[in-house]
Short mmCIF file of the C-alpha atoms (twelve columns), coordinates in Angstrom:
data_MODEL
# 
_entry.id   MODEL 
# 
loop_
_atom_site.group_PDB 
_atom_site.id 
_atom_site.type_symbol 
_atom_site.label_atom_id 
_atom_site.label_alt_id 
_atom_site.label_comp_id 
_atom_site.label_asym_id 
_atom_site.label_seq_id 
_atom_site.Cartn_x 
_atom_site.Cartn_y 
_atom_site.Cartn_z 
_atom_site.pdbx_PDB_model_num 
ATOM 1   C CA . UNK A 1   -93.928 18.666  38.357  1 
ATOM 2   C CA . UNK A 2   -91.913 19.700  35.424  1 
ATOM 3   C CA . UNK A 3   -88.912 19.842  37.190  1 
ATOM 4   C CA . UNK A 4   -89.582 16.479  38.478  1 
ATOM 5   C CA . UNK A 5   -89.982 15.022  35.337  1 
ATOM 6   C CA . UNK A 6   -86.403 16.485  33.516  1 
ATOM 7   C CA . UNK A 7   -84.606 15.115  36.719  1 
ATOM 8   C CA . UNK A 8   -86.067 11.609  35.351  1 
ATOM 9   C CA . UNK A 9   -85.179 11.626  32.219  1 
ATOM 10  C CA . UNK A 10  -81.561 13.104  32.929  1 
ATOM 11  C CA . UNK A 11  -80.946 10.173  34.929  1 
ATOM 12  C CA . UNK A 12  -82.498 7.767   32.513  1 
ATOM 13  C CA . UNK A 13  -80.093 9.578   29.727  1 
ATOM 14  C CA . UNK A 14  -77.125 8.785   31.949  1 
ATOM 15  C CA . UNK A 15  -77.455 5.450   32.021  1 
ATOM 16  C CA . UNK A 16  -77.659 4.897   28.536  1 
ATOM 17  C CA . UNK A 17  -74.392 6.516   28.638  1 
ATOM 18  C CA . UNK A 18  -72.849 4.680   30.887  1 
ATOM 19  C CA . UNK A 19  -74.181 1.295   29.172  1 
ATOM 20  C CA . UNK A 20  -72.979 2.449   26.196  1 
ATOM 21  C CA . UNK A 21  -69.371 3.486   27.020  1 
ATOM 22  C CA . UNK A 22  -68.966 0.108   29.228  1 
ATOM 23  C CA . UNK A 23  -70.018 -2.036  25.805  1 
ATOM 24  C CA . UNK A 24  -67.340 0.121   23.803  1 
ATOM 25  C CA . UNK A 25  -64.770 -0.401  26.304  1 
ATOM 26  C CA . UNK A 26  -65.531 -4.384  26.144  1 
ATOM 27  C CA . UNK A 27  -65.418 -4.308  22.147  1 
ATOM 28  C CA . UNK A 28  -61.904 -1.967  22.025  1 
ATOM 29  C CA . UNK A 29  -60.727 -4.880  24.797  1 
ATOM 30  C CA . UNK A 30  -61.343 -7.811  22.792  1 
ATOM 31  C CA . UNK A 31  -60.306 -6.190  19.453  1 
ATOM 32  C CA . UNK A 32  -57.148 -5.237  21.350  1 
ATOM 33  C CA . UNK A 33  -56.349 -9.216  22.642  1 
ATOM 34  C CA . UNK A 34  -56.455 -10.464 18.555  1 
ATOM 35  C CA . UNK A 35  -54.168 -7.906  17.711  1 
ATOM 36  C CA . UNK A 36  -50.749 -9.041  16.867  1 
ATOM 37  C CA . UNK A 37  -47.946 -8.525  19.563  1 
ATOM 38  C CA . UNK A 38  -45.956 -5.595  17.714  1 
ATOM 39  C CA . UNK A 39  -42.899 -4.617  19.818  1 
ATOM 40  C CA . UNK A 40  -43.596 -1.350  18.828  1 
ATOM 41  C CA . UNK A 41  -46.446 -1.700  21.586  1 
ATOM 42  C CA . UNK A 42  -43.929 -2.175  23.984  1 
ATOM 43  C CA . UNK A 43  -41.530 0.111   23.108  1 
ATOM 44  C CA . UNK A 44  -39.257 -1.739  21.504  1 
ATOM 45  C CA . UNK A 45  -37.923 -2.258  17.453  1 
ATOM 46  C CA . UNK A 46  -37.295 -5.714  15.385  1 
ATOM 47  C CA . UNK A 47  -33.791 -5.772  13.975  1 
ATOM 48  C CA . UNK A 48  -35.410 -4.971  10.554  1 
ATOM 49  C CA . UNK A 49  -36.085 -1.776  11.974  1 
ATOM 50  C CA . UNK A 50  -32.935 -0.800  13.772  1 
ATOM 51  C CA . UNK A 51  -28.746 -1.582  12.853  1 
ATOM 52  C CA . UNK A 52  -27.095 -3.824  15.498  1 
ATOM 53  C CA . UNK A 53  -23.815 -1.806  16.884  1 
ATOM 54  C CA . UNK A 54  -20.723 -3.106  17.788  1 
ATOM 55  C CA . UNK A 55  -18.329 -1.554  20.565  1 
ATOM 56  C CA . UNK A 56  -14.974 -1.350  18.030  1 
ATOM 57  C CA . UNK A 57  -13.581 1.208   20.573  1 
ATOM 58  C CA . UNK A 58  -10.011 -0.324  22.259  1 
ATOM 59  C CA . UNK A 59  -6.984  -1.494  22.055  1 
ATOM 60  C CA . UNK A 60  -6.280  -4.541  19.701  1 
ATOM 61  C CA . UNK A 61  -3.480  -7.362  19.113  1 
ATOM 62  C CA . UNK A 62  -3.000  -9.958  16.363  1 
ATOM 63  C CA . UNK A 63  -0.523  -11.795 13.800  1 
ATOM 64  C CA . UNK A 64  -1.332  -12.160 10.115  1 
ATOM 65  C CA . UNK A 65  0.243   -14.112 6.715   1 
ATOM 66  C CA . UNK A 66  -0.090  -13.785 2.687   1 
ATOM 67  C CA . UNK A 67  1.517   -13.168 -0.366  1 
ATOM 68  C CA . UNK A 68  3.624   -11.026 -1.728  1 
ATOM 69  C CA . UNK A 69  4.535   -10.240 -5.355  1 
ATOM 70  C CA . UNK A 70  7.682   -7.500  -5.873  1 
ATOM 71  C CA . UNK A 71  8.513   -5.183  -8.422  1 
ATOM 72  C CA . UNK A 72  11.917  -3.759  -8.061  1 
ATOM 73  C CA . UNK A 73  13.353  -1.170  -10.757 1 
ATOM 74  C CA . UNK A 74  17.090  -1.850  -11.596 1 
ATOM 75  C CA . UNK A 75  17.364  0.312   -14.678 1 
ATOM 76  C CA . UNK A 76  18.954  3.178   -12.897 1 
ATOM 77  C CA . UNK A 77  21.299  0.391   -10.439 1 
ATOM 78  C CA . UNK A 78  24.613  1.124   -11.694 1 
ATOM 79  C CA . UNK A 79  24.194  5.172   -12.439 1 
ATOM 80  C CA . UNK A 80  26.285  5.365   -9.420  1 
ATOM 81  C CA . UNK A 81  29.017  3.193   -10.551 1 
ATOM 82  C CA . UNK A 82  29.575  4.607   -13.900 1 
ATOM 83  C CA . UNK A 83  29.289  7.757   -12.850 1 
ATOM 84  C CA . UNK A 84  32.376  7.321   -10.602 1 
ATOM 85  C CA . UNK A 85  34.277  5.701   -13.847 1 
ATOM 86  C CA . UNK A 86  33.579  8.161   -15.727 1 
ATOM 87  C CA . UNK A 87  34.133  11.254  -13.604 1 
ATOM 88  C CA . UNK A 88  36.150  14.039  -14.651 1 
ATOM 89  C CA . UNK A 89  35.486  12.598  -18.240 1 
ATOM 90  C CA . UNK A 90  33.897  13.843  -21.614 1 
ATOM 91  C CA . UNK A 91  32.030  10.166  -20.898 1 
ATOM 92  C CA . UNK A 92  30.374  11.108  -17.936 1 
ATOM 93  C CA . UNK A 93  27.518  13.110  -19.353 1 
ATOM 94  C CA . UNK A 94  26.431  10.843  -22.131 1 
ATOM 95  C CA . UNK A 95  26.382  7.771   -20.149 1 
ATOM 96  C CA . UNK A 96  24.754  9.089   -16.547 1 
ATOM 97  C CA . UNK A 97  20.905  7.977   -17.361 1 
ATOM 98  C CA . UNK A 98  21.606  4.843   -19.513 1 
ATOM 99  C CA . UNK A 99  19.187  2.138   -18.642 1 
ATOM 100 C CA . UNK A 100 21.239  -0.547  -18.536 1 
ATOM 101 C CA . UNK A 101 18.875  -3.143  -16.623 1 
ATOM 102 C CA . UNK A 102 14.912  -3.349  -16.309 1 
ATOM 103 C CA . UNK A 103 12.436  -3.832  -13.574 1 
ATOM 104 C CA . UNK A 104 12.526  -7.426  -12.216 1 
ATOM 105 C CA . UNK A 105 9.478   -9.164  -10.584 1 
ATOM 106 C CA . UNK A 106 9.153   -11.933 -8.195  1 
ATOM 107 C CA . UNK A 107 6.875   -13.119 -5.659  1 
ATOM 108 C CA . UNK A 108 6.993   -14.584 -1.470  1 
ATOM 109 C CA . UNK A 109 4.921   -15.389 1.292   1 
ATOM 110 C CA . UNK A 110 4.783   -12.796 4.538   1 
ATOM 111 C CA . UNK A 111 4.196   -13.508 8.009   1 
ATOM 112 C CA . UNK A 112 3.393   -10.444 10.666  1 
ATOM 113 C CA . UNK A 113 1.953   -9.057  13.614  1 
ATOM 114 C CA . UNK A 114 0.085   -5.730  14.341  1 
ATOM 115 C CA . UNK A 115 -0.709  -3.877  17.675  1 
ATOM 116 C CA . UNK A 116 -3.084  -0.746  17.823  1 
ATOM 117 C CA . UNK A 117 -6.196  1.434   19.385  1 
ATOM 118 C CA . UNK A 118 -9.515  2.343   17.971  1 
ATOM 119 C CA . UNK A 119 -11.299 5.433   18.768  1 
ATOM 120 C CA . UNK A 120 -15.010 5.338   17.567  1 
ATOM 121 C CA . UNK A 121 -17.305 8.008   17.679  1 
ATOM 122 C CA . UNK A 122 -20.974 6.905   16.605  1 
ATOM 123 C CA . UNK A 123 -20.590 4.649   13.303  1 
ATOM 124 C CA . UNK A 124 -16.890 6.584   12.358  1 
ATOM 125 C CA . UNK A 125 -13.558 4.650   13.716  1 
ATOM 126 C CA . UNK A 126 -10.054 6.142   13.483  1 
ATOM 127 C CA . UNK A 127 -6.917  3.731   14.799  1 
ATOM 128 C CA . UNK A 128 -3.487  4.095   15.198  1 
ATOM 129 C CA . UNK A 129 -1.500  0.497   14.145  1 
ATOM 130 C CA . UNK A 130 1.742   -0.330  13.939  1 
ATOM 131 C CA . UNK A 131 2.615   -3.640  11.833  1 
ATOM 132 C CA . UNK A 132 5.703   -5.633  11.339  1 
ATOM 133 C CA . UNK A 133 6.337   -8.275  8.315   1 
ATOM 134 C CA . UNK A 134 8.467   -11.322 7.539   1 
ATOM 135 C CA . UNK A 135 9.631   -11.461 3.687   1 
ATOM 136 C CA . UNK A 136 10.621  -15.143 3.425   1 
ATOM 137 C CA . UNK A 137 13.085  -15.143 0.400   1 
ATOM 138 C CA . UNK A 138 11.903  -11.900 -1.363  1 
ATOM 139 C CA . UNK A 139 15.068  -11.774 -3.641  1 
ATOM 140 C CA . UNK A 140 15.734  -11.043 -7.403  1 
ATOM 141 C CA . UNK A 141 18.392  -9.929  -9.360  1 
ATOM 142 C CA . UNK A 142 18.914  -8.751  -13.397 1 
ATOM 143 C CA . UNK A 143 21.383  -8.184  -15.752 1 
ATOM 144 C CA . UNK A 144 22.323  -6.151  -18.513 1 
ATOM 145 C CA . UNK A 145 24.488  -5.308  -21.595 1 
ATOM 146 C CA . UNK A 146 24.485  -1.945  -23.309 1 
ATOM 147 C CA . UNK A 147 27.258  -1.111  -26.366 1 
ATOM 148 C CA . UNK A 148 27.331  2.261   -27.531 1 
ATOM 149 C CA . UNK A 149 29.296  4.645   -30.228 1 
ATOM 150 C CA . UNK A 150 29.729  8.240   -28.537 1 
ATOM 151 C CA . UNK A 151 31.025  10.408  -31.282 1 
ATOM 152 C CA . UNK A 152 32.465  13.663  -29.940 1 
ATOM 153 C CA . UNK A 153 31.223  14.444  -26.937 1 
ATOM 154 C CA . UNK A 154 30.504  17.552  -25.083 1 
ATOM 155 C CA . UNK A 155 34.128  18.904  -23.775 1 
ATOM 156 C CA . UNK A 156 35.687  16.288  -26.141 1 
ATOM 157 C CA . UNK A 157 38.579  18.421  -28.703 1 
ATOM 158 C CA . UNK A 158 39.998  16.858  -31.140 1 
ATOM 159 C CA . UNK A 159 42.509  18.458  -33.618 1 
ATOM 160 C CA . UNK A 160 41.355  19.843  -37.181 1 
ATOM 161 C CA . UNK A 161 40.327  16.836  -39.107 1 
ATOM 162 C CA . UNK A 162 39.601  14.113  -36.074 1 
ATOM 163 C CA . UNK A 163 36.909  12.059  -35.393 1 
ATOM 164 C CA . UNK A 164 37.136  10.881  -31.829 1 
ATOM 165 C CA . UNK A 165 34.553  7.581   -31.501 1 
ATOM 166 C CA . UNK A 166 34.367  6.604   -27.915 1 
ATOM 167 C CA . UNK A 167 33.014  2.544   -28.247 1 
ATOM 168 C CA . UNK A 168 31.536  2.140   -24.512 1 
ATOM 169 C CA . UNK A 169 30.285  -1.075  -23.581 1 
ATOM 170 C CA . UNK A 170 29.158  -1.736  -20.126 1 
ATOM 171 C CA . UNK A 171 27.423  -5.092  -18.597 1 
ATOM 172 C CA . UNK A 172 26.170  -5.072  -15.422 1 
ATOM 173 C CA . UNK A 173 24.677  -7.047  -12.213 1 
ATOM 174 C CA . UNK A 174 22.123  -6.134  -9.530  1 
ATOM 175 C CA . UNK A 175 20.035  -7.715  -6.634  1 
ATOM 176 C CA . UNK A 176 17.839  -7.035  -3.996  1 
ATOM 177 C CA . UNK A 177 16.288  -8.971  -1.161  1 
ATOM 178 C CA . UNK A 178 13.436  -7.207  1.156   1 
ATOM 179 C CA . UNK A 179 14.073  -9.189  4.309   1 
ATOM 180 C CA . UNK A 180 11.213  -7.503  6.497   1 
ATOM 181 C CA . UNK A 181 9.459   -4.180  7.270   1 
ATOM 182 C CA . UNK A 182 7.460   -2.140  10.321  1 
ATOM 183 C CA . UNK A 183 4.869   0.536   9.600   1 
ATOM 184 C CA . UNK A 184 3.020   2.977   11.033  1 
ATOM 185 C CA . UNK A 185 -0.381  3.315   9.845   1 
ATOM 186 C CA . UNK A 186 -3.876  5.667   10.492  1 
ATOM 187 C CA . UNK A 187 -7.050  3.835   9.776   1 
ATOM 188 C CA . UNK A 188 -10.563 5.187   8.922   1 
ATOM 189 C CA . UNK A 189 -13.238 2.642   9.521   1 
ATOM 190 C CA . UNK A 190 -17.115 2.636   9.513   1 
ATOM 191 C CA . UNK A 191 -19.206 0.335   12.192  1 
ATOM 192 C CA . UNK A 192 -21.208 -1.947  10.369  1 
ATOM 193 C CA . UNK A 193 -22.194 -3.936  13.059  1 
ATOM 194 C CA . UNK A 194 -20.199 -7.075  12.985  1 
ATOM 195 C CA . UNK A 195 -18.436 -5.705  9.932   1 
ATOM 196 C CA . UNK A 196 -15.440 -2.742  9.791   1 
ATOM 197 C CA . UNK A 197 -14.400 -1.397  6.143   1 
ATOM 198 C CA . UNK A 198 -11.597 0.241   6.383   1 
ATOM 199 C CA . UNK A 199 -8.721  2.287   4.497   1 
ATOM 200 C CA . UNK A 200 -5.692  3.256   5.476   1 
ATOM 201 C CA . UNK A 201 -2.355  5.036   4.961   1 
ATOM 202 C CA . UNK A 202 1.212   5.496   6.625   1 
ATOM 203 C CA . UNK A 203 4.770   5.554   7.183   1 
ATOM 204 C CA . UNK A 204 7.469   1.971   6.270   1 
ATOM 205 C CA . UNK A 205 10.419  1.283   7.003   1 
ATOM 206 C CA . UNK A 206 12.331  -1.964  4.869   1 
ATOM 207 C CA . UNK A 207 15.071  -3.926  5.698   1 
ATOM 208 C CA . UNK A 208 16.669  -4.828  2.378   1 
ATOM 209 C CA . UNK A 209 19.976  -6.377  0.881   1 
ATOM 210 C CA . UNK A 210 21.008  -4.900  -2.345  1 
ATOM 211 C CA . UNK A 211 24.244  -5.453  -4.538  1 
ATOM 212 C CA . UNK A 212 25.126  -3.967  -7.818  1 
ATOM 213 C CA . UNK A 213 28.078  -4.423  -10.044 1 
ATOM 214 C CA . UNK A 214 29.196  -2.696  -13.333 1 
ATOM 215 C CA . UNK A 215 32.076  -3.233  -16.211 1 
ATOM 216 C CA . UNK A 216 32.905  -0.713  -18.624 1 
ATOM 217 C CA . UNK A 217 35.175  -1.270  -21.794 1 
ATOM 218 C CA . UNK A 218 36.584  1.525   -23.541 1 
ATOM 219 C CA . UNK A 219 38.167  2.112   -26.885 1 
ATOM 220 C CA . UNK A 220 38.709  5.740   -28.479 1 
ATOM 221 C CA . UNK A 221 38.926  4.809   -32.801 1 
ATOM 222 C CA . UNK A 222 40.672  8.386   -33.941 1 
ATOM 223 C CA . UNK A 223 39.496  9.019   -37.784 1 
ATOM 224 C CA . UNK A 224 42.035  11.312  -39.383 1 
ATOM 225 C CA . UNK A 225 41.806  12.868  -42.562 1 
ATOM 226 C CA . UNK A 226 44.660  14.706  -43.936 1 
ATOM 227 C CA . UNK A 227 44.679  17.628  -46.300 1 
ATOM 228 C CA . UNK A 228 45.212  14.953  -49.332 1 
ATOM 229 C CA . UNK A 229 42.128  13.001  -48.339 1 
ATOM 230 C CA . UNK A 230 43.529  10.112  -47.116 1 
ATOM 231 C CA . UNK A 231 41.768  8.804   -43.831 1 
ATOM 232 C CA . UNK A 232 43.039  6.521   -41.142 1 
ATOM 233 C CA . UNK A 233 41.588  4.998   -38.379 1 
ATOM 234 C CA . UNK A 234 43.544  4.539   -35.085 1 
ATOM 235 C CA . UNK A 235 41.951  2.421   -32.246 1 
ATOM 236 C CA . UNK A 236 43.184  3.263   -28.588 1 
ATOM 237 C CA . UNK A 237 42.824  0.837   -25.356 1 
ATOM 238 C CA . UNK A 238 41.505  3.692   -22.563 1 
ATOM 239 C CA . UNK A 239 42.384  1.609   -19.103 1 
ATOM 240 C CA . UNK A 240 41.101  4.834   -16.890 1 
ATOM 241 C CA . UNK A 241 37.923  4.348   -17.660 1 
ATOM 242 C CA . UNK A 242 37.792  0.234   -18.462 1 
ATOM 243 C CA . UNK A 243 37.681  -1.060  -14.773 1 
ATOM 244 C CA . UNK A 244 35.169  -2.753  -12.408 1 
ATOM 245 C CA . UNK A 245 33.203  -1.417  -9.733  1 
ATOM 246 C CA . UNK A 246 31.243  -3.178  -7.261  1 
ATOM 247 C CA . UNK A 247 29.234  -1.867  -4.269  1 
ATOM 248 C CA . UNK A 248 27.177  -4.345  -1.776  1 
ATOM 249 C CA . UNK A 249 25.265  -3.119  1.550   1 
ATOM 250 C CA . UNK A 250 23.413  -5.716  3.986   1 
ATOM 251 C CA . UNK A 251 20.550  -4.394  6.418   1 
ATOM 252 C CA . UNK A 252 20.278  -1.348  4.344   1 
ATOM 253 C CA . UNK A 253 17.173  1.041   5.322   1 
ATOM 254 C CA . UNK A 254 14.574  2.228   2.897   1 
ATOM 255 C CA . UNK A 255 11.838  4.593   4.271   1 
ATOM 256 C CA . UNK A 256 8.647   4.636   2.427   1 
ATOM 257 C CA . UNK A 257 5.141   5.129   2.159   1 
ATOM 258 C CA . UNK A 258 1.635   2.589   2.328   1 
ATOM 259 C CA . UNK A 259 -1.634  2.641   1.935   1 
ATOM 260 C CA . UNK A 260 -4.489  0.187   1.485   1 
ATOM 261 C CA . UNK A 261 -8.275  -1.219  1.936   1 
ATOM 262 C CA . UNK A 262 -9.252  -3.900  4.539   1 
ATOM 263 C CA . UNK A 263 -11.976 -5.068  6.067   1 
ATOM 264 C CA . UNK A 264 -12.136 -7.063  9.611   1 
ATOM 265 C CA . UNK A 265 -15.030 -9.413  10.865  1 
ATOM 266 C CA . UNK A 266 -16.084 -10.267 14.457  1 
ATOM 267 C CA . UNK A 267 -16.287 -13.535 15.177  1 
ATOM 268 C CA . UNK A 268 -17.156 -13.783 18.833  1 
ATOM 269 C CA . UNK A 269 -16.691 -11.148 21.616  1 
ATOM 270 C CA . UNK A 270 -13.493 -9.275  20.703  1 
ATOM 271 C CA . UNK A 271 -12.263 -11.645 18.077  1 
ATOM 272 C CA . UNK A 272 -12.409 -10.645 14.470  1 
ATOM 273 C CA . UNK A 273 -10.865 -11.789 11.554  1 
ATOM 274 C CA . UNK A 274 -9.630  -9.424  8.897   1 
ATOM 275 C CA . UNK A 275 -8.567  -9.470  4.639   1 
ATOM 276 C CA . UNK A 276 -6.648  -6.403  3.270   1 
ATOM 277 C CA . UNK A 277 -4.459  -5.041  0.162   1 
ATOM 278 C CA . UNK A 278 -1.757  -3.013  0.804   1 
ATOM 279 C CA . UNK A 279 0.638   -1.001  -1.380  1 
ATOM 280 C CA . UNK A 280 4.483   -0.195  -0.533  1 
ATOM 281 C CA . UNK A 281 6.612   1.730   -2.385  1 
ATOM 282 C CA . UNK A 282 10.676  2.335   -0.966  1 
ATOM 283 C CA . UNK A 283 12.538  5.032   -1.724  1 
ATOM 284 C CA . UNK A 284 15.599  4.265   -3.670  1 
ATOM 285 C CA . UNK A 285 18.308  1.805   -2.136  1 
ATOM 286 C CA . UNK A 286 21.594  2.332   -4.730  1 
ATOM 287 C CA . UNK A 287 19.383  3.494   -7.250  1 
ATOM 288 C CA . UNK A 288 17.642  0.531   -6.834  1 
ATOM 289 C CA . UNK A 289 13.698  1.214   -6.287  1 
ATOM 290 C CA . UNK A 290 11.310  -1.551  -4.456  1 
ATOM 291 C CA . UNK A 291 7.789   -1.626  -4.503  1 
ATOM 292 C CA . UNK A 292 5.545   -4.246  -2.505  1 
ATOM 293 C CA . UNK A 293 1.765   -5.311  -3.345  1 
ATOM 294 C CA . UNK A 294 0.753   -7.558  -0.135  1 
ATOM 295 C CA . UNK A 295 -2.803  -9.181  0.305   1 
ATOM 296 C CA . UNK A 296 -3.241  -10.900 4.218   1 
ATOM 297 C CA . UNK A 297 -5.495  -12.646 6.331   1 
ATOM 298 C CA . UNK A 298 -5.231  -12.127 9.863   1 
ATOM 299 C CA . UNK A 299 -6.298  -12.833 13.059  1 
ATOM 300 C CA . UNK A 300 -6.994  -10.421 15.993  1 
ATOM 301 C CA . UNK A 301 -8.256  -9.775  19.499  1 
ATOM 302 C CA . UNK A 302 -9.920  -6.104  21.079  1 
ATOM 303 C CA . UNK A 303 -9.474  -5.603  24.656  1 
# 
């Protein structure tokens, strides 16, 4: 009888159960339908919650054009000239750093190309790009005058009682024209989905005219004074060292070094667009020194 009577109520007690569980299954199921439709429920992420990517890795091709301003140092042009009028001379050592021009500026539109490969490895790109640029008439020239009273020099000996005045005067030309230049350039980039920062540094070569031409005028004034007190003053033409020198080279090569900041743009598929500064600076051409500050746009396509 008891036994009878705890089978009942067992089975009464799992019903309620089962009741109950079914209602709270029909509640969590309707809740669940008003919910909102996250894409996190489906495995997925909005693009507020992830970065878009962009495949930079591959080879790339594409021209470019901009401006150009140039700085080129002439005050040390003619140091080879003079010092080859002067040699074997007391005159060489007092003239051999006169400054006898300045640093010239003057500004030109470029025209280029530029061929290389990315590498990327998660959001970090390095590239390998060679460039080449058009100067179109990137030319200026200088001149200068420079008089000067050298007064017994080093090596210079004069008798008891001279004076030896050396009165130099030299006036001289110079010009240079950058015609073009290739590089070779590493880049470091960063993926930032459609955009790609990106500095860089590398090997130039330019492609330059330069000319340079000095005159030098010397006079030696001899101030004697005798053992009375009595001066005189005796002034002497010096024709080996009054001359003209000039010295021209076309297509002459000036290694150098660049470096600069870009940053390139996809536009659609592999095209991009890219803006960047870059710095140039030659090595010395006859003394002559060039240094390049070019800003381009330019237009590319990866492969």
């Amino acid at each position: 009888m008891i036994i009878a009577t705890v089978r009942v109520r067992w089975s009464v007690a799992m019903r309620r159960l089962m009741v109950a569980a079914a209602m709270l299954g029909t509640v969590s199921a309707a809740h669940a339908a008003d919910m909102p439709d996250l894409p996190v429920l489906r495995g997925g992420f909005t693009d507020g919650l992830s970065k878009t990517t962009r495949n930079w890795d591959g080879a790339y091709v594409g021209g470019s054009a901009g401006y150009t301003t140039d700085a080129t140092d002439f005050s040390q042009s003619v140091v080879g000239l003079t010092n080859y009028i002067f040699r074997d001379s007391v005159l060489q050592q007092p003239t051999a750093n006169w400054s006898l021009m300045s640093k010239t500026n003057t500004q030109g539109v470029n025209f280029g190309g530029f061929v290389g490969r990315n590498w990327q490895w998660y959001d970090a790109i390095l590239s390998l790009e060679g460039t080449y640029s058009y100067f179109n008439n990137l030319h200026t020239q200088t001149s200068g005058h420079n008089a000067l009273v050298i007064t017994n020099p080093p090596g210079d000996n004069p008798p008891a009682g001279t004076t030896d005045n050396y009165n130099v005067t030299l006036t001289g030309t110079a010009a240079a024209q950058v015609k073009d230049m290739i590089s070779l350039r590493g880049r470091v980039g960063w993926d930032g989905g459609d955009f790609m920062p990106y500095a860089f540094f590398g090997a130039a070569v330019g492609r330059m005219d330069v000319s340079r031409t000095v005159t030098s005028d010397v006079t030696l004034t001899q101030i004697v004074t005798d053992a009375g007190g009595t001066t005189t003053a005796t002034t002497y033409a010096v024709p080996a060292q009054s001359q003209t020198q000039s010295q021209h080279r076309t297509n002459a090569f000036a290694v150098g070094w660049t470096a600069g900041l870009g940053i390139e743009y996809c536009i659609w598929d592999g095209l991009f667009a890219r803006v960047e500064y870059e710095y140039v600076r030659f090595s010395p051409v006859m003394n002559t020194q060039v240094t390049l500050n070019n800003a381009r746009v330019g237009l590319g396509y990866k492969f």
